[in-house]
BATI-860309 format. One line per 8 residues: number of its first residue (from 1); their letters; for each residue z, y, x of N, C-alpha, C. Coordinates in steps of 0.2 Angstrom, whole numbers, plus 5000, padded with zeros to 4 digits. Layout:
# residues N
NUM> a> Z/Y/X/Z/Y/X/Z/Y/X ~ ... .
This chain:
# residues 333
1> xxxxxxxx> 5000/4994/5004/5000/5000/5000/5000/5006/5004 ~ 4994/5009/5003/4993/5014/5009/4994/5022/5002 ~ 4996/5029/5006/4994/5034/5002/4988/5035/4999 ~ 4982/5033/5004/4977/5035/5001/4976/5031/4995 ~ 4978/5024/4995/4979/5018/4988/4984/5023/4981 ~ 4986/5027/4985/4991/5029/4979/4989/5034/4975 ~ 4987/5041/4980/4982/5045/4978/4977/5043/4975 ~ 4972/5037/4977/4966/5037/4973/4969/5034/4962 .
9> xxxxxxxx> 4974/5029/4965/4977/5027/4958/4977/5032/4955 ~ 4985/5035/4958/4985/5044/4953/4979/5046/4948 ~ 4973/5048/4953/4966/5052/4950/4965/5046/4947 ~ 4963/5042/4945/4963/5036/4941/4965/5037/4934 ~ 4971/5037/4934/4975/5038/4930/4974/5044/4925 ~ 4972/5050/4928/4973/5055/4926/4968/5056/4923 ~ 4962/5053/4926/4954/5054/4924/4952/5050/4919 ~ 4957/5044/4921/4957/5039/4915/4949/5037/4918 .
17> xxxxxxxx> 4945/5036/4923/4940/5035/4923/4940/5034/4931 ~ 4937/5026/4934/4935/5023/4941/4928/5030/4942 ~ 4921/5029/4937/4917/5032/4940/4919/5038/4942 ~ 4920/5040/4936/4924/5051/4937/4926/5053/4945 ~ 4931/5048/4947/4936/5047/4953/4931/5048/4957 ~ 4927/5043/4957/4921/5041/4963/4916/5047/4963 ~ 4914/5050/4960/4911/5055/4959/4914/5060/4964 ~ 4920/5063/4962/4925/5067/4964/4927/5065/4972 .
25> xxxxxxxx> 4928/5060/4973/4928/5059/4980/4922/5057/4984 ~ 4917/5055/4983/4912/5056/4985/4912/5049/4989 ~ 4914/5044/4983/4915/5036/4987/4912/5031/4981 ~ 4909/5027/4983/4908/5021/4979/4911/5021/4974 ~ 4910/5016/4966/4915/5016/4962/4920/5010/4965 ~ 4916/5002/4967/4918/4997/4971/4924/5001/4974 ~ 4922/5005/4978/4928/5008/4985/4934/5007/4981 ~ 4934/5013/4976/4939/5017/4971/4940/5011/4967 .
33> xxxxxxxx> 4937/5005/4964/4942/4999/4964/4946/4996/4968 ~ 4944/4997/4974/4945/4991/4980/4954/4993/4980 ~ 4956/5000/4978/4961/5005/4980/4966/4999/4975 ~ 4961/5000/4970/4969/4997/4962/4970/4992/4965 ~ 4964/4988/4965/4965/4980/4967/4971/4978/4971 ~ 4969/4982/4978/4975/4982/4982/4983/4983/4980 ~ 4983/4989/4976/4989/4990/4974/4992/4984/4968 ~ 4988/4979/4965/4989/4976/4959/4990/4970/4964 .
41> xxxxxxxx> 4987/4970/4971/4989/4962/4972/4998/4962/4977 ~ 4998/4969/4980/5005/4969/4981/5011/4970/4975 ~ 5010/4972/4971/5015/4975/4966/5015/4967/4961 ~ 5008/4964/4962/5009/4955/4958/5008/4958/4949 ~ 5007/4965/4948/5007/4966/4941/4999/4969/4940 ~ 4995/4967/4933/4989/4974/4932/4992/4981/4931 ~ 4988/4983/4935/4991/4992/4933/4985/4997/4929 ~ 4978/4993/4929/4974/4997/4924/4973/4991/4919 .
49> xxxxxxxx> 4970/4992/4913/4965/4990/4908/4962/4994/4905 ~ 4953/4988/4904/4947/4993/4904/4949/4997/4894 ~ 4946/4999/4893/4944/5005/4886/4937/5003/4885 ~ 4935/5005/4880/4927/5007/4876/4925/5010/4881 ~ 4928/5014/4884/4926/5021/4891/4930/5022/4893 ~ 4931/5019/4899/4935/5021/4904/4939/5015/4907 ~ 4946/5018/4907/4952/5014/4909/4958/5019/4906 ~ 4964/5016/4908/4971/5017/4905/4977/5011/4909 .
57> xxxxxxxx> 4982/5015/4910/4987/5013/4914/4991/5008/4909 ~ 4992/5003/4912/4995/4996/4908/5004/5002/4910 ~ 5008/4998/4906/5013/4999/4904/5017/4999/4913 ~ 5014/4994/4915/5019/4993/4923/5015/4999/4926 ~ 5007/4999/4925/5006/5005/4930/5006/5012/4927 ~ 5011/5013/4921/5012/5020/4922/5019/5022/4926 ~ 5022/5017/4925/5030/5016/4930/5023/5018/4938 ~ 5022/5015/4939/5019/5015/4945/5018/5024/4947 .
65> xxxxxxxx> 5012/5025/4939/5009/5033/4940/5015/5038/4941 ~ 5020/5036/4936/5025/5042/4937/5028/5044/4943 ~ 5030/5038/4944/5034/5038/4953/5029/5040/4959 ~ 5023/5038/4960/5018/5041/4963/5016/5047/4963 ~ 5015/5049/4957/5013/5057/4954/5018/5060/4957 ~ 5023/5058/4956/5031/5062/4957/5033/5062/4966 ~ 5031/5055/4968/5031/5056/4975/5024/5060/4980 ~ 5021/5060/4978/5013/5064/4977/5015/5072/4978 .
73> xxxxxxxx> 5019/5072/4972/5020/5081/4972/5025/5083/4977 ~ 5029/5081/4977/5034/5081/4984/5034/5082/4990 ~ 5029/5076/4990/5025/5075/4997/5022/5081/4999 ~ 5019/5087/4994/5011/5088/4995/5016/5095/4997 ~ 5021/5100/4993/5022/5103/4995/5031/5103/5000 ~ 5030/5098/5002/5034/5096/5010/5029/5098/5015 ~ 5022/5096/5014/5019/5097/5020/5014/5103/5021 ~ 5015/5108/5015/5014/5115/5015/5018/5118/5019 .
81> xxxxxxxx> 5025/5117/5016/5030/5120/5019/5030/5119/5026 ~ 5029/5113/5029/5026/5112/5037/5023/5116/5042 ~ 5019/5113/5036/5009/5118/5038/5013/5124/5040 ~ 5016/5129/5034/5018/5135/5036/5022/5136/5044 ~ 5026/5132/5043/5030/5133/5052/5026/5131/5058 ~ 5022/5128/5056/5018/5125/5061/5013/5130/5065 ~ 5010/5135/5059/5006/5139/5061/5012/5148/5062 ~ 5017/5145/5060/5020/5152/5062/5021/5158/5054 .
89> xxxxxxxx> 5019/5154/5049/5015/5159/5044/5022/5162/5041 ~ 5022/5163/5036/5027/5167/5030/5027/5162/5025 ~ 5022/5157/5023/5024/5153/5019/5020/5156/5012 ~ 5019/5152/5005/5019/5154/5000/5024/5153/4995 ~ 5026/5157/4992/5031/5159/4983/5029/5156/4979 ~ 5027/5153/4975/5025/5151/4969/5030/5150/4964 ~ 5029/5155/4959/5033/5158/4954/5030/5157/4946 ~ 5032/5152/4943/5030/5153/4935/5033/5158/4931 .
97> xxxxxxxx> 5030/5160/4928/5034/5166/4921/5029/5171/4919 ~ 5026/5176/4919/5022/5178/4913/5023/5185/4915 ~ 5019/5191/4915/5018/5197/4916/5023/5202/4913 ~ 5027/5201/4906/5030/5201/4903/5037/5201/4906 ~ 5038/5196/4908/5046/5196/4914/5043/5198/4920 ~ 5040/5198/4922/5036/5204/4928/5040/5209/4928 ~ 5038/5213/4922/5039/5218/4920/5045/5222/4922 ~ 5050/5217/4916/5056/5219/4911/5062/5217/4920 .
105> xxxxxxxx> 5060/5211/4919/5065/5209/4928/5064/5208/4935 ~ 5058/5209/4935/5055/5207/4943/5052/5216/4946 ~ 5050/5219/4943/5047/5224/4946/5049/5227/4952 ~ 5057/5230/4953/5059/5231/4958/5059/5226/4965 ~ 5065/5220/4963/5064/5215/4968/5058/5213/4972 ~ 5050/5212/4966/5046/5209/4970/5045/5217/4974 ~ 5045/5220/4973/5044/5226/4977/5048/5228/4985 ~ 5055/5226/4984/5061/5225/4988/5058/5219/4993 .
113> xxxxxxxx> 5055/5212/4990/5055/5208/4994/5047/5210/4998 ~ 5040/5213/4994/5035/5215/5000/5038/5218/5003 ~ 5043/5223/5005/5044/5228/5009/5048/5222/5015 ~ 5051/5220/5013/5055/5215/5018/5051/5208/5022 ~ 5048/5206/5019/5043/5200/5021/5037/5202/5018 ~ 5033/5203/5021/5024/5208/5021/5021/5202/5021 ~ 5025/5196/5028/5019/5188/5030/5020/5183/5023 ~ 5024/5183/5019/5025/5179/5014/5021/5182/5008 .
121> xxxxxxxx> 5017/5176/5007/5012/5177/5000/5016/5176/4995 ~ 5015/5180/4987/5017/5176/4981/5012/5176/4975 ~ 5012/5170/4972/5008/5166/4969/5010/5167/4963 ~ 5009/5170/4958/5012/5170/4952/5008/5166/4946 ~ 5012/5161/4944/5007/5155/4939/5009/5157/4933 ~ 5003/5159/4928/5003/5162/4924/5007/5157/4919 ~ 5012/5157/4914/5013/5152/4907/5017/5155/4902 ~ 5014/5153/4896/5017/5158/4890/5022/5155/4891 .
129> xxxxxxxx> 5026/5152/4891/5034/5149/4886/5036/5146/4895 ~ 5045/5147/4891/5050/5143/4896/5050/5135/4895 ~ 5046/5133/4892/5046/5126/4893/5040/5126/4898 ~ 5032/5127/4896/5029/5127/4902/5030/5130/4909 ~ 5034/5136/4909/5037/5136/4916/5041/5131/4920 ~ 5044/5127/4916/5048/5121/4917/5044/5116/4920 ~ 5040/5114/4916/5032/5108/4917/5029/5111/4922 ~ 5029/5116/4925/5024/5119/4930/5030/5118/4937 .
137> xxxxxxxx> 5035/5120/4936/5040/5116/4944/5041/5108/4941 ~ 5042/5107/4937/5043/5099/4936/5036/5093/4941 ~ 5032/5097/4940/5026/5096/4939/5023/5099/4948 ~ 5027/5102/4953/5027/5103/4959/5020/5111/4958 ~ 5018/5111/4954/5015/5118/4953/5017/5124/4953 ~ 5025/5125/4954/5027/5130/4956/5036/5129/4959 ~ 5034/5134/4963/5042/5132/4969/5048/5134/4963 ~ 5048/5140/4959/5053/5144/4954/5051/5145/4948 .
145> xxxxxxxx> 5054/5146/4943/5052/5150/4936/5059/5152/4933 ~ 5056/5156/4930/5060/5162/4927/5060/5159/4920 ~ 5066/5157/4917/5066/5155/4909/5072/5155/4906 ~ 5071/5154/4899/5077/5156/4894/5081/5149/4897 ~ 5086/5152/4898/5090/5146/4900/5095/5143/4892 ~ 5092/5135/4895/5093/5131/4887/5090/5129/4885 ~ 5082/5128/4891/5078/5121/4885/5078/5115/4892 ~ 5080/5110/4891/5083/5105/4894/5076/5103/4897 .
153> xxxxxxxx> 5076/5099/4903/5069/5100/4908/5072/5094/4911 ~ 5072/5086/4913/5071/5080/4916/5070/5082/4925 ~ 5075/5084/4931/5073/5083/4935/5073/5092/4938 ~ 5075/5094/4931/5073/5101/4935/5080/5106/4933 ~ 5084/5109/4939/5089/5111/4940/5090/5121/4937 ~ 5096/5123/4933/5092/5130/4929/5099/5133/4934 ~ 5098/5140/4934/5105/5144/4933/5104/5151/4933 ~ 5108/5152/4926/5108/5158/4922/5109/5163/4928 .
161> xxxxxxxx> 5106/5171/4926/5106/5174/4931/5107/5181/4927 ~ 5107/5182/4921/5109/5187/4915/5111/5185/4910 ~ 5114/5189/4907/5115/5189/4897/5114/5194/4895 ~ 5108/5192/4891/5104/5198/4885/5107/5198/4878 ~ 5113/5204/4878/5114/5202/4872/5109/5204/4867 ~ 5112/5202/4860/5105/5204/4854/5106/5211/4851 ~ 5100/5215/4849/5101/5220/4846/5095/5220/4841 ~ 5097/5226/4834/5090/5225/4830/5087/5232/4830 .
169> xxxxxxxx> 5081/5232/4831/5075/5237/4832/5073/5239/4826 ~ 5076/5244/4824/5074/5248/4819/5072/5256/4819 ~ 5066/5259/4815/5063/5264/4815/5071/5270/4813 ~ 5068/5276/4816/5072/5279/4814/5076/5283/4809 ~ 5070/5280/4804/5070/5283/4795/5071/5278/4793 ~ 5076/5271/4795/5078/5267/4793/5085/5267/4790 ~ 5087/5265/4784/5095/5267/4782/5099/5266/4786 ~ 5097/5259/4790/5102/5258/4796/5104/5261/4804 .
177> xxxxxxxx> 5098/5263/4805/5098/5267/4810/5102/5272/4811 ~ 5106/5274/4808/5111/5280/4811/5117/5274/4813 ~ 5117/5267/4812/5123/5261/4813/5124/5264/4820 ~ 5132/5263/4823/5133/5259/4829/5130/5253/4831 ~ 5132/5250/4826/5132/5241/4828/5130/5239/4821 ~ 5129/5232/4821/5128/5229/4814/5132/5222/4813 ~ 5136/5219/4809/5137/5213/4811/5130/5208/4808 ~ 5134/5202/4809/5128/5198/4808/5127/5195/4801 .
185> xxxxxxxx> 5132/5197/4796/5132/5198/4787/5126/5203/4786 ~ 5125/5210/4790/5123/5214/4789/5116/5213/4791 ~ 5113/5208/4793/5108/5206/4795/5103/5202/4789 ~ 5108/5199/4784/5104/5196/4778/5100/5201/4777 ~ 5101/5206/4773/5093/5210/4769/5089/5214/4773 ~ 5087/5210/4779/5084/5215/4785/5077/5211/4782 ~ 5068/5214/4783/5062/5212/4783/5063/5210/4789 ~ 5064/5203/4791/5064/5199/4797/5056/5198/4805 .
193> xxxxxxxx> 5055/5201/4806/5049/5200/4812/5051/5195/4817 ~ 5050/5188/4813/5052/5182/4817/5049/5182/4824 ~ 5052/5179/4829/5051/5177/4834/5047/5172/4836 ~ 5043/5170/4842/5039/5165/4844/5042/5158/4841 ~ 5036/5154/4836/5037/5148/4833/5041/5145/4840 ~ 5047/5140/4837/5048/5134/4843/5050/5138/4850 ~ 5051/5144/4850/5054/5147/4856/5063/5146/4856 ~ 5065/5145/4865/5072/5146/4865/5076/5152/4862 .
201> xxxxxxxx> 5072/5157/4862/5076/5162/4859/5076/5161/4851 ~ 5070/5160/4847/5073/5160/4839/5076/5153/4840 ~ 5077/5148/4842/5081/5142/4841/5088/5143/4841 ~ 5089/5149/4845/5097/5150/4847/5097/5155/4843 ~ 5095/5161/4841/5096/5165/4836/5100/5162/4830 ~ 5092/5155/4825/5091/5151/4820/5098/5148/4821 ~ 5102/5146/4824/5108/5142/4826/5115/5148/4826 ~ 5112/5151/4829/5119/5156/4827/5119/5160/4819 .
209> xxxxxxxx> 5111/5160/4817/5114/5162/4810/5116/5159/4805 ~ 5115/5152/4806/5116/5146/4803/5124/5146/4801 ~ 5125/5148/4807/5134/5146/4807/5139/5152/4805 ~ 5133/5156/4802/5134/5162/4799/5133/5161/4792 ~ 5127/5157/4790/5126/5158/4783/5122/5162/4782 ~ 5118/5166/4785/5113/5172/4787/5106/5165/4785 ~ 5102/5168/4782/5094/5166/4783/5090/5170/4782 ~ 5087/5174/4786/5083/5180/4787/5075/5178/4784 .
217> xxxxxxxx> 5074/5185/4778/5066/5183/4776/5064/5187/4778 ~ 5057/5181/4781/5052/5184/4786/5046/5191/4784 ~ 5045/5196/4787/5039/5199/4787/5034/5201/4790 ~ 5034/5194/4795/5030/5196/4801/5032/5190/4807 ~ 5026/5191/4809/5027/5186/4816/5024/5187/4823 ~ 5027/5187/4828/5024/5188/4834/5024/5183/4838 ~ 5020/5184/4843/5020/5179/4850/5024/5182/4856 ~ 5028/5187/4856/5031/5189/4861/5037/5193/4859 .
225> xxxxxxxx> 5043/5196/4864/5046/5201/4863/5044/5207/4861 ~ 5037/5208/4866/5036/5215/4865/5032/5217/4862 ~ 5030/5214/4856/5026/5215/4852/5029/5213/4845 ~ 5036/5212/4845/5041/5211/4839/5043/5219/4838 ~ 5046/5221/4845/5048/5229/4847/5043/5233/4843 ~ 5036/5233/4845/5030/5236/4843/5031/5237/4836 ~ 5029/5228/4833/5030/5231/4827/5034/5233/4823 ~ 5041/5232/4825/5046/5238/4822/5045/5245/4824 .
233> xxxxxxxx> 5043/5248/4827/5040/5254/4829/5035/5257/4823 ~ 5032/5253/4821/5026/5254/4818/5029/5255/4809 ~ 5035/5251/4810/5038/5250/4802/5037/5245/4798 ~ 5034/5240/4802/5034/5232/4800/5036/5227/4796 ~ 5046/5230/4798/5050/5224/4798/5055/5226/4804 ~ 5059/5222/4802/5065/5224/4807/5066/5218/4814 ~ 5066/5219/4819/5067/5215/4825/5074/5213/4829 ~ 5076/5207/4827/5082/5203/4832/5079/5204/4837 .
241> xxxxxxxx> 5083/5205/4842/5080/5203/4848/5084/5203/4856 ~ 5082/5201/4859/5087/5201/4867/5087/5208/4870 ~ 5090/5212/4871/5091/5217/4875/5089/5217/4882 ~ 5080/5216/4881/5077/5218/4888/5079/5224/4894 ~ 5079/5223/4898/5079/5229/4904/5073/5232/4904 ~ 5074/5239/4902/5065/5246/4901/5065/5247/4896 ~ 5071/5244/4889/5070/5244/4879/5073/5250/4881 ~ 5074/5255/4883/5077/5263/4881/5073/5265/4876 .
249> xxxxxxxx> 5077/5268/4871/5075/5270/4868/5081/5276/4864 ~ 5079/5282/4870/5084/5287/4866/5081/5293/4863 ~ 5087/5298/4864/5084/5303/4857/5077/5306/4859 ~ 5075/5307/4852/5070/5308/4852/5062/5303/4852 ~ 5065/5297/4852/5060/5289/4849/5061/5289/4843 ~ 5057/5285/4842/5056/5282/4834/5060/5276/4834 ~ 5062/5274/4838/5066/5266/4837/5073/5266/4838 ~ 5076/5263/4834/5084/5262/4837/5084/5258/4839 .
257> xxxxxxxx> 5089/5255/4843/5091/5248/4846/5097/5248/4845 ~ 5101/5245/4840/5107/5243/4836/5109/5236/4841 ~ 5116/5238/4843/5120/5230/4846/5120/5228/4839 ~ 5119/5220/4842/5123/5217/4833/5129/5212/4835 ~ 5135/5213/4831/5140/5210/4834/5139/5201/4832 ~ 5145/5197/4836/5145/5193/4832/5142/5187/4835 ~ 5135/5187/4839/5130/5183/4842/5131/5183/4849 ~ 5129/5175/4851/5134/5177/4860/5125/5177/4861 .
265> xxxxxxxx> 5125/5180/4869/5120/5183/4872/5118/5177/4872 ~ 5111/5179/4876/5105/5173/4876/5104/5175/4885 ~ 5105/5168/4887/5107/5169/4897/5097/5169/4898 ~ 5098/5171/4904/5091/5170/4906/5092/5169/4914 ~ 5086/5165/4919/5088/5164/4925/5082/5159/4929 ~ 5082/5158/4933/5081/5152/4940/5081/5146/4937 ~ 5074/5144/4939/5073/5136/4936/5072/5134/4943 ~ 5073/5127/4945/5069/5126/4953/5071/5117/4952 .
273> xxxxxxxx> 5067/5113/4958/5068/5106/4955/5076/5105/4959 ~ 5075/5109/4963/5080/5110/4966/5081/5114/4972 ~ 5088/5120/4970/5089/5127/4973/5089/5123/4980 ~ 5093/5117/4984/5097/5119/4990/5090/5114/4994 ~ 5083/5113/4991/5078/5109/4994/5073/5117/4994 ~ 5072/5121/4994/5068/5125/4992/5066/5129/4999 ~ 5060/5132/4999/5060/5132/5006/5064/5139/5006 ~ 5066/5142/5015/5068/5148/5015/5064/5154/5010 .
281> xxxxxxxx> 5059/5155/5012/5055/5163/5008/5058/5164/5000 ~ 5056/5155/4998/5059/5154/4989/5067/5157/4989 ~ 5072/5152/4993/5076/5158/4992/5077/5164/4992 ~ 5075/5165/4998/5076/5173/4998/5073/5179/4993 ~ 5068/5175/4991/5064/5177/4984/5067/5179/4979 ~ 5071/5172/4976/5079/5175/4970/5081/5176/4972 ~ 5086/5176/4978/5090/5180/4979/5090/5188/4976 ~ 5084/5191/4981/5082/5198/4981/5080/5200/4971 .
289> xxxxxxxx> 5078/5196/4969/5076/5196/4961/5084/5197/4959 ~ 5088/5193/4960/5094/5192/4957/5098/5198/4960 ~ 5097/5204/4964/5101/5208/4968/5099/5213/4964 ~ 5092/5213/4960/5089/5221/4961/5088/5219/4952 ~ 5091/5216/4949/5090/5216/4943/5092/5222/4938 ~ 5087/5223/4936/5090/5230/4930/5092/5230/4926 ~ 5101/5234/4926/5102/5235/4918/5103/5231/4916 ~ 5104/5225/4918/5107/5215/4913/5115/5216/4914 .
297> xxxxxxxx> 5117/5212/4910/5122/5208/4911/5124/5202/4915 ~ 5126/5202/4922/5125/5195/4928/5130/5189/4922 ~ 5126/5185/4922/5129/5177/4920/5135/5176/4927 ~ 5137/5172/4923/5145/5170/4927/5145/5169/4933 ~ 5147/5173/4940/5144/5170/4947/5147/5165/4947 ~ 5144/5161/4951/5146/5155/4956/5143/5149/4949 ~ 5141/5151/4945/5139/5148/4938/5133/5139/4943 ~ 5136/5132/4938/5135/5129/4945/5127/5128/4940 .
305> xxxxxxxx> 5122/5126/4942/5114/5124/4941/5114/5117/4937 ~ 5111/5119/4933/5110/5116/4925/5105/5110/4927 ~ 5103/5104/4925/5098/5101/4924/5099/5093/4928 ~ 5100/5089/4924/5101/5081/4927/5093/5081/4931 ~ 5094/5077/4937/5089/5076/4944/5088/5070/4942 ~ 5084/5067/4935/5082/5060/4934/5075/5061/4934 ~ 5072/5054/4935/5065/5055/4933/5062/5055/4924 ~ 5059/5059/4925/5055/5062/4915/5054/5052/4914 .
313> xxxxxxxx> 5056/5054/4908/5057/5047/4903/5048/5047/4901 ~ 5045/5041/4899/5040/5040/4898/5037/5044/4889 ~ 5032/5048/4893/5031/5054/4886/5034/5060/4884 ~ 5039/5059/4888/5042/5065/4889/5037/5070/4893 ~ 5037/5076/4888/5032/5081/4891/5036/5086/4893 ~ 5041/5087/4890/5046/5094/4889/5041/5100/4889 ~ 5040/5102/4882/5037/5106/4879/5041/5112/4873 ~ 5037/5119/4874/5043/5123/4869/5039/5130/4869 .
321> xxxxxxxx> 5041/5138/4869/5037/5142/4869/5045/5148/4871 ~ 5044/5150/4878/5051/5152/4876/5050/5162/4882 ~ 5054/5162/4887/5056/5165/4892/5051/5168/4900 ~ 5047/5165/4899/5043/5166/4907/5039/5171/4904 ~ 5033/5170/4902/5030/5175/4906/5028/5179/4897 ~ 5027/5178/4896/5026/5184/4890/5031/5184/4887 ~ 5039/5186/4890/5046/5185/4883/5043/5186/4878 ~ 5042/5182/4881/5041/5175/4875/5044/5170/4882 .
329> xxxxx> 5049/5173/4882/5051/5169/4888/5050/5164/4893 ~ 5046/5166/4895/5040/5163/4899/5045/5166/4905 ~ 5044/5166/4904/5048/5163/4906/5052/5168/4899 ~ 5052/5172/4897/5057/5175/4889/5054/5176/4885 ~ 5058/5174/4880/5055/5176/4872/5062/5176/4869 .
């Protein structure tokens, strides 16, 4: 069982197709069997069978694919990290979460950290939701993400780095709008501008007002924080929402931003497969995000990193639409 036997498997698998592979490699299809063959007469198990078109991983070979896949990506960014020292570089950053948390919590620090490391690249991998930022490190496609902490991820370690407590986004010809605060009673008769379907923010909102007795009817719906804001701007409908960093809104705006009491805050933070494996630049990369953050509330220092280090159960996708990159929690929502 050679790597090259494990890599061609992998592509197999994924392609669900010997010829596709062969194509792609630029090798015989024979060869690209030659590769399973081998693997199936060591392992004593089949790992493909054929399809109307194609192939597909028998039950042993997706045990096989997983742990491969999974040692494959490990592998592949170990020997980056190499490469990088070997040639003297700065390394590259690879960071999931969405333009949106750009924004609202990274603007300064990535600023703070080009001024300080000019030789380190960062790579920002674009994903609407904090689950797919999760599936993008789970998945070795990215060193870090930024996401609502609280959508559980196989394999992938979180820790909260703010609490955003909630407030509601009202015009300021709204009756409520001269409020201090609102409790969350006083939430029933709002025109509700729901949050992203399956998002970790409306889940925990849905949860806290459940336990309220609150059910908020909808008149409106968005894909992101800043377009729920928008709409209450506009007079749409009234907006729950997380107390982003850059939401000012004083006198002389059309918007209020009402705390609402009553609702524990919604944390946000660092996802990585794991912090104390990461290369240098990665850390020093949160760290300085976590130093220069605006305007938040810091989650509990010394707070220990969330996430059991097992491997993803079979079909487990870990899917959601939350924090990273459009709060929409994209890494926020």
């Amino acid at each position: 069982m050679t790597l090259d036997d494990l890599r061609v498997f992998v592509a197999v698998c994924e392609a669900e197709s010997l010829s596709a592979v062969a194509r792609d490699l630029g090798r015989s299809q024979p060869a690209v069997s030659q590769h399973v063959k081998r693997l199936e007469k060591e392992t004593g198990v089949p790992l493909l069978e054929r399809r109307p078109r194609g192939v597909s991983p028998t039950p042993a070979g997706r045990i096989l694919y997983r742990a491969a896949a999974e040692g494959l990506g490990g592998l592949g960014t170990a020997l980056r990290q190499l490469d990088d020292l070997r040639r003297g570089a700065g390394g590259t950053v690879r960071i999931a979460t969405g333009a949106t948390t750009v924004r609202h919590f990274m603007a300064e620090g990535v600023a703070v950290f080009r001024d300080r490391h000019p030789e380190v690249a960062l790579q920002f991998v674009t994903a609407g939701s904090s689950r797919r930022c999760l599936e993008a490190v789970q998945a070795h496609e990215a060193d870090l993400a930024w996401v609502t902490a609280g959508t559980p991820c196989d394999g992938v370690e979180q820790r909260p780095c703010v609490e955003l407590p909630w407030i509601l986004a009202v015009r300021v010809d709204d009756p409520l709008a001269h409020r201090e605060s609102v409790t969350v009673a006083e939430l029933a008769g709002i025109r509700h501008i729901e949050l992203p379907a399956h998002s970790t923010s409306r889940l925990s909102l849905e949860r806290a007002l459940e336990r309220h007795g609150v059910r908020l009817e909808s008149a409106a719906g968005v894909a992101d924080w800043d377009t729920a804001l928008l709409l209450a701007e506009l007079g749409l409908g009234h907006a729950v929402l997380p107390a982003l960093p850059g939401w000012n809104r004083g006198p002389g705006g059309i918007v209020r931003l009402i705390p609402v009491r009553g609702l524990p805050p919604l944390a946000a933070g660092w996802a990585a497969r794991a912090f104390d494996a990461l290369s240098p630049p990665a850390t020093e990369f949160s760290k300085t995000i976590e130093e220069n953050l605006p305007g938040t509330n810091r989650a509990a220092a010394g707070a220990e990193p969330r996430g059991r280090r097992t491997p993803p159960e079979e079909g487990h996708s870990g899917a959601d639409s939350d924090l990273s990159g459009g709060h929409d929690e994209a890494g926020l929502r």
